[in-house]
C-alpha positions as CSV (number, residue, x, y, z in Angstrom):
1,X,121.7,-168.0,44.0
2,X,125.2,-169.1,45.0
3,X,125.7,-169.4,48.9
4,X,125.5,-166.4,51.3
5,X,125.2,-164.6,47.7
6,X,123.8,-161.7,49.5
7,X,127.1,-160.8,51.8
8,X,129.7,-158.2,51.0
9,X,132.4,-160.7,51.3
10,X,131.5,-162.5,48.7
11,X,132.0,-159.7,45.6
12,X,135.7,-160.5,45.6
13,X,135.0,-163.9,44.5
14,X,132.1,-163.0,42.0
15,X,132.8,-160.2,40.5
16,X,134.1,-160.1,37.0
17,X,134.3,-157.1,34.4
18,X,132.3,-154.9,32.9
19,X,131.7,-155.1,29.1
20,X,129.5,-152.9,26.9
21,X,129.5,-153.2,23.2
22,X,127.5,-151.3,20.7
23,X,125.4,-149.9,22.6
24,X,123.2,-147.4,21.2
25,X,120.1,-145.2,21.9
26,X,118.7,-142.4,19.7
27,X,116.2,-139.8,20.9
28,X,115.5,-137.5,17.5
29,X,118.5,-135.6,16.3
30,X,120.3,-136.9,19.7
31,X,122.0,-140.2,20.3
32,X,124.0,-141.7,22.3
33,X,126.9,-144.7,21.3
34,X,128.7,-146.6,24.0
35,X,131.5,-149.3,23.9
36,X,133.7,-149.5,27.3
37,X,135.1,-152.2,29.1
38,X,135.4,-151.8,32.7
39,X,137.6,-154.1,34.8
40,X,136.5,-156.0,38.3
41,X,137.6,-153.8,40.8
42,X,138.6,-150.6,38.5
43,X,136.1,-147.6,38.8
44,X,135.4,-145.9,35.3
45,X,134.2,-141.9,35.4
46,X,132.2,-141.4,33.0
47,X,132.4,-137.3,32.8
48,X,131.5,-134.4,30.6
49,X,129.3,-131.1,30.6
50,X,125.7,-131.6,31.3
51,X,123.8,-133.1,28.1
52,X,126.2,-135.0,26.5
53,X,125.2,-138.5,27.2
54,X,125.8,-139.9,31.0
55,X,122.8,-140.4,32.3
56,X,121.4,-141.7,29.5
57,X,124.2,-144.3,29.0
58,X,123.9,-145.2,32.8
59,X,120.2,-146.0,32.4
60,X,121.2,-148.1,29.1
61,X,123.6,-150.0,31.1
62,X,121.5,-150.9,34.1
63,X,118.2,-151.4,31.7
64,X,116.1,-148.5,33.1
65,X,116.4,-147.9,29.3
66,X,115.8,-150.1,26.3
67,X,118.5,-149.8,24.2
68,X,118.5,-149.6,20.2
69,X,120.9,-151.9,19.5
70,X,123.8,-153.3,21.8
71,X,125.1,-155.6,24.3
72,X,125.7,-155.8,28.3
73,X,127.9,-158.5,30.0
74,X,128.8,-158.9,33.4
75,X,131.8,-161.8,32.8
76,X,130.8,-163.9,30.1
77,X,127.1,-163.3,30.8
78,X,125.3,-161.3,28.2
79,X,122.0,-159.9,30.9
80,X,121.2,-156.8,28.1
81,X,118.1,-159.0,27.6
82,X,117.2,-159.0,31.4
83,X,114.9,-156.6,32.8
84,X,116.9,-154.5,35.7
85,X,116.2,-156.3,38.5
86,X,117.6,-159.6,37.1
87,X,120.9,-157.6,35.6
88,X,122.7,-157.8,39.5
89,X,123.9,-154.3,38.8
90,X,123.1,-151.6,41.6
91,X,122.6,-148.2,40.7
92,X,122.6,-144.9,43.2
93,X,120.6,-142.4,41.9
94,X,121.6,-138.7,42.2
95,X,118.5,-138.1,44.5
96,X,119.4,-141.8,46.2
97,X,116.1,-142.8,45.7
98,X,115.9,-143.9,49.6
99,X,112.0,-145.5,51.0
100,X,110.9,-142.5,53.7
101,X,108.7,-145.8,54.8
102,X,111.6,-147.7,55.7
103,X,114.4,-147.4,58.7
104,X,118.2,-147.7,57.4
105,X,118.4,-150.8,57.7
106,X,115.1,-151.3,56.1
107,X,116.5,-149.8,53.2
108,X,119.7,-151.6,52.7
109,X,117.7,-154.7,53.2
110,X,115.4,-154.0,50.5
111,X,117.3,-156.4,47.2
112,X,118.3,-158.9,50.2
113,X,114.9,-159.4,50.9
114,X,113.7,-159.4,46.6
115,X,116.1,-162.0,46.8
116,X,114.7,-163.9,49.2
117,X,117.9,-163.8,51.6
118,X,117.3,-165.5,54.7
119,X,116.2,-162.6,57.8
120,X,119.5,-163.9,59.8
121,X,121.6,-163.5,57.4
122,X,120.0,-160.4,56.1
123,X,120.9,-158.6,59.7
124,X,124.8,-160.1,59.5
125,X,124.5,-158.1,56.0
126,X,123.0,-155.0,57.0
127,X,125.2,-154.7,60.4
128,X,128.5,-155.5,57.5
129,X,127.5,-152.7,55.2
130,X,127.4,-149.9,57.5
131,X,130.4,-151.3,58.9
132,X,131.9,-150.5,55.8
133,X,130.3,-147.1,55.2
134,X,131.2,-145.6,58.9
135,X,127.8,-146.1,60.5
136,X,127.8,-148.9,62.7
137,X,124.5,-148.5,64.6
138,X,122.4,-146.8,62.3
139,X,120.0,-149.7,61.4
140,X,116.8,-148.5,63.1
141,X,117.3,-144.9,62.4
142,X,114.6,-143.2,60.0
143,X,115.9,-142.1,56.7
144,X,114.7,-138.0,57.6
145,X,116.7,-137.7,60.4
146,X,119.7,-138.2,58.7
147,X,122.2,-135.7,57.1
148,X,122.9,-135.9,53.3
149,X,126.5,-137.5,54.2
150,X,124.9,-140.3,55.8
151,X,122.2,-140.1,53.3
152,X,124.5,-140.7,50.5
153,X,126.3,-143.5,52.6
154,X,123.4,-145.6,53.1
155,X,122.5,-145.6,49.7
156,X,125.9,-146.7,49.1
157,X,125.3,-149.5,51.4
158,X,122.4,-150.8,49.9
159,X,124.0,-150.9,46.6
160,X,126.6,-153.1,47.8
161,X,124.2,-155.6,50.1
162,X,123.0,-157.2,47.2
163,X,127.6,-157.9,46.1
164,X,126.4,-156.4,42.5
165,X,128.5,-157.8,39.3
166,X,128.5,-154.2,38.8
167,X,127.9,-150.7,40.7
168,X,126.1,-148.1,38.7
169,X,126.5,-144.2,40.4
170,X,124.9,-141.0,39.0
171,X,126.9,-137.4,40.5
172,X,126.0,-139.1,44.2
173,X,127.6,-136.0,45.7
174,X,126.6,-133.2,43.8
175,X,123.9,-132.1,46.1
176,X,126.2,-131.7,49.0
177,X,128.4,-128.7,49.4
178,X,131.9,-128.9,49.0
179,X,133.7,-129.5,52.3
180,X,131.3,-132.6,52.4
181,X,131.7,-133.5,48.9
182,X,135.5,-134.0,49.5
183,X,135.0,-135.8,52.8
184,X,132.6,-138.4,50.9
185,X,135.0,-138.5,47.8
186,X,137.9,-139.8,50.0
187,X,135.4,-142.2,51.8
188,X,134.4,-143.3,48.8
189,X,138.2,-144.3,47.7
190,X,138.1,-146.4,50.5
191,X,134.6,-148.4,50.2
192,X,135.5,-149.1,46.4
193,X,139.0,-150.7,47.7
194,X,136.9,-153.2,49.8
195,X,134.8,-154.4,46.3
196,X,135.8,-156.1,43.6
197,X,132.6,-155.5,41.6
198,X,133.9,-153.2,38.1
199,X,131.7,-149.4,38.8
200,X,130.9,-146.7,36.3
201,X,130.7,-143.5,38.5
202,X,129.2,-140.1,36.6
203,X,130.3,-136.8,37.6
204,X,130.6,-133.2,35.5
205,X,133.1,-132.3,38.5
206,X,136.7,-132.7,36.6
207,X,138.2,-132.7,40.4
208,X,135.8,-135.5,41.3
209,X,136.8,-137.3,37.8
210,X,140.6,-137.3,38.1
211,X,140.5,-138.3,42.3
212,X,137.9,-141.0,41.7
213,X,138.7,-142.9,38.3
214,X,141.1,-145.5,37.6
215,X,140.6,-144.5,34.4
216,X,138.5,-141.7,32.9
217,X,136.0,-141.9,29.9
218,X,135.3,-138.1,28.9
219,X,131.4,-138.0,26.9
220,X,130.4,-135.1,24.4
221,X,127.2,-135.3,22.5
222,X,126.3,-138.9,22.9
223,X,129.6,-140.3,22.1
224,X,133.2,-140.8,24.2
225,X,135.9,-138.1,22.9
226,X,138.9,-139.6,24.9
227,X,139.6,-142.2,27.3
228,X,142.7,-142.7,29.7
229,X,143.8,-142.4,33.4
230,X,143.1,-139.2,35.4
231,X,146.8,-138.1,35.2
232,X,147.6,-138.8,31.4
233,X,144.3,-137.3,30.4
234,X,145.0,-133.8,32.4
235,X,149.3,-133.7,31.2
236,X,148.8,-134.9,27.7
237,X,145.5,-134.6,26.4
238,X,144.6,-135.7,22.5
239,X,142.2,-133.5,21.9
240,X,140.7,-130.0,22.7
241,X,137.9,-130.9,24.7
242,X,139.6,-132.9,26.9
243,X,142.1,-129.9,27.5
244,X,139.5,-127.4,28.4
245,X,137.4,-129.7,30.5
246,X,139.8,-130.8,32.5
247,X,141.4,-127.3,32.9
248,X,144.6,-129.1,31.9
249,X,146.0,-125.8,30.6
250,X,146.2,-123.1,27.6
251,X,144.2,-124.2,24.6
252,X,145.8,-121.5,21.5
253,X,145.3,-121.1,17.8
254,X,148.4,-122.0,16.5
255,X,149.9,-120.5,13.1
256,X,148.8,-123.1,9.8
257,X,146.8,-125.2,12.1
258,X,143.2,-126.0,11.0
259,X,142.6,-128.9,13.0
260,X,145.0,-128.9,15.1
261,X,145.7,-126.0,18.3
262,X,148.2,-125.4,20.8
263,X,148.0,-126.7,24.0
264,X,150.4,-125.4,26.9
265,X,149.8,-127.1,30.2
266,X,149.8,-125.0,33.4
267,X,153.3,-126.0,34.2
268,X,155.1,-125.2,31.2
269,X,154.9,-121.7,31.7
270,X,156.4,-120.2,35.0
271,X,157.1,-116.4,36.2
272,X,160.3,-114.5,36.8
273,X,163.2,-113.9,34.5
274,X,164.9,-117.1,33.1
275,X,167.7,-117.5,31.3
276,X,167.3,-118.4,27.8
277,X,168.4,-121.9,26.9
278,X,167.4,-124.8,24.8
279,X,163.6,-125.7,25.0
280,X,163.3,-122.6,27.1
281,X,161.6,-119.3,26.1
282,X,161.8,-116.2,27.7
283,X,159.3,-113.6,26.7
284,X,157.3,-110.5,28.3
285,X,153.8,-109.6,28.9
286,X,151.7,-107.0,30.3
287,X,149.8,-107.2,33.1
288,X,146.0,-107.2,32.8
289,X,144.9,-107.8,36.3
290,X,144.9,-110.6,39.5
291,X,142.7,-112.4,41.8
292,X,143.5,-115.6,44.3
293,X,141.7,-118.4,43.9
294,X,142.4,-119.8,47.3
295,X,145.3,-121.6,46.9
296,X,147.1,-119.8,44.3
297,X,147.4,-116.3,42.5
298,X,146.0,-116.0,39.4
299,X,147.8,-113.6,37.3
300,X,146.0,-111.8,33.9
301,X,148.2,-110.7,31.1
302,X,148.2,-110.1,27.2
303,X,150.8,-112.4,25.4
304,X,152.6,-111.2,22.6
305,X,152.3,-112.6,18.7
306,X,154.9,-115.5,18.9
307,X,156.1,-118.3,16.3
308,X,152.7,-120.5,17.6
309,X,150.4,-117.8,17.7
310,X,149.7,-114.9,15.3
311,X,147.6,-112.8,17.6
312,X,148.2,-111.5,21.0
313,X,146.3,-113.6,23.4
314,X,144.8,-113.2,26.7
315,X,145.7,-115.5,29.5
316,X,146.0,-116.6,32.7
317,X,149.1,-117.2,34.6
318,X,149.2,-119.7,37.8
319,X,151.5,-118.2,40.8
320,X,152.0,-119.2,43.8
321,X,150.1,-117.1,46.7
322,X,153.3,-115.4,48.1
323,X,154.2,-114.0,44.9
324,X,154.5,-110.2,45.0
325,X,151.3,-109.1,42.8
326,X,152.3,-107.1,40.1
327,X,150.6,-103.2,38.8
328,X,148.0,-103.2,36.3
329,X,149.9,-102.6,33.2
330,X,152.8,-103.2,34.5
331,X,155.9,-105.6,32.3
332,X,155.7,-109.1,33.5
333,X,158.6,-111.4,32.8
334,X,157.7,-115.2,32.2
335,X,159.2,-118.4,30.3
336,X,157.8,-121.3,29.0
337,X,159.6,-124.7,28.6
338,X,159.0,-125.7,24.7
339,X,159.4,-129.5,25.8
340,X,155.5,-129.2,27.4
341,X,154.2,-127.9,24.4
342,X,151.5,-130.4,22.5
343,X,149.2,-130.0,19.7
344,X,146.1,-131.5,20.7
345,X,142.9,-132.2,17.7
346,X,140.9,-129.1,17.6
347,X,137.3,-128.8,18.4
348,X,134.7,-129.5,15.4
349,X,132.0,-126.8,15.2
């Protein structure tokens, strides 16, 4: 073990990327395929709907699972033949897997001691990480009297004591309700710009995703559909899924398409009368109902037949919350600029 291998200040230095090649895993008529790279300090989501993969791919990555074929390396160093605890890659579980036996700082302590880090230097370490994760303090406090915010952050510390070449994270925050789930997502953004080591974080929470990743790798059915960063994935997705996942916008059946569809993002298509102009069409619809959402007004209407689509279609306009709500049935007036408009790789069935 290098010198003071143990202390947070040291992952800058250590740290190196992420590589996975080839990995596979097949469970009956299901398996999973994995190649990513993942750079030192960049924080790859791994997202998608529940069952297609992420977990699974996790556990591959960290060895909880023994893979079919495949490599790991941290840097140039191939560990897929290591068992876990040999791989340096901390993983938080999505129940955080904490010891009830074991005080806070007993728990962060836990890899520094596997590792046979000296006590003194094993305090410095444990009084550093909760430093970093806002609770200075908290070593002798017993893991049940803590809330699920600190919960979450401790487990967070511990995965760091150890200066992982990689950090592993399963939906950390899905058990917490929302309010708290943001507070820890922007926390979060802040712990992750103190380490360098390369982390794979999994969520099915798109929001989550596009705040958290430097880059996002959407899963579906064992295998990754589309990979890019947060803001190119949600204005100019390739492909269907990624579309609808992401709530990016208005996935249509467009006219002579078979694999391809129409793909309108929210803000192509706007309210109110416009004048007609190049790249800018000016239609009408009718009014099929409303709701808010909390920060906006959601309007319903029917769209008409139109060069792209050869049905009328059902759909749902973004407003903002002032916006006069208009009578069921009533003529609503929009326009949609043409320059938006993508055709994106349709769904298989």
């Amino acid at each position: 073990m290098p010198p003071n291998a143990g202390s947070l200040d040291v992952i800058s230095r250590i740290s190196s990327a992420l590589e996975i090649r080839g990995l596979k895993k097949t469970y009956g008529s299901f398996s999973v395929s994995l190649d990513l790279k993942v750079d030192e300090g960049e924080t790859l989501v791994l997202a998608g709907p529940s069952g297609s993969g992420k977990t699974t791919a996790l556990n591959l990555i960290a060895g909880l699972t023994s893979p079919d074929s495949g490599r790991v390396l941290i840097g140039d160093v191939d560990v897929g033949g290591l068992p876990p605890w040999k791989r340096n890659i901390s993983m938080v579980f999505q129940d955080l897997a904490l010891f009830p036996h074991l005080d806070v700082g007993g728990n962060i302590a836990y890899g520094l001691f596997i590792r046979k880090v000296r006590r003194n230097e094993r305090r410095r370490i444990i009084e550093e990480a909760l430093e970093t994760v806002r609770l200075p303090g908290y070593a002798s406090r017993r893991v049940h009297t803590l809330s699920g915010g600190e919960r979450q952050r401790v487990a967070i510390a511990r995965a760091l004591a150890v200066s992982p070449g990689a950090l592993l994270l399963d939906e950390p925050f899905s058990s917490l309700d929302l309010p708290l789930r943001k507070e820890l997502r922007a926390e979060f953004l802040e712990i992750r710009s103190r380490s360098k080591a390369p982390c794979v974080f999994v969520t099915h929470d798109r929001e989550e995703a596009i705040m958290l990743g430097s880059r996002i790798a959407l899963m579906k059915a064992g295998r990754i559909v589309e990979i890019g960063a947060g803001k190119e994935l949600f204005l100019s997705p390739k492909t269907e899924f990624t579309a609808r996942f992401l709530g990016s916008g208005h996935v249509l059946q467009a006219k002579g398409q078979d694999k391809m569809k129409l793909f309108i993002p929210h803000d192509a298509i706007h309210l109110g009368d416009s004048q007609e102009a190049t790249g800018r069409k000016t239609f009408s619809a009718v009014c099929q109902g409303s709701y808010y959402n909390g920060p906006n007004l959601i309007i319903k209407v029917l769209l008409p037949a139109s060069e792209h689509s050869a049905e009328q279609i059902p759909m749902e306009i973004i407003a903002s919350p002032r916006t006069n709500i208009p009578t069921l049935g009533s003529v609503v007036h929009l326009w949609v600029d043409e320059s938006l408009l993508r055709y994106v790789k349709a769904d298989s069935e």
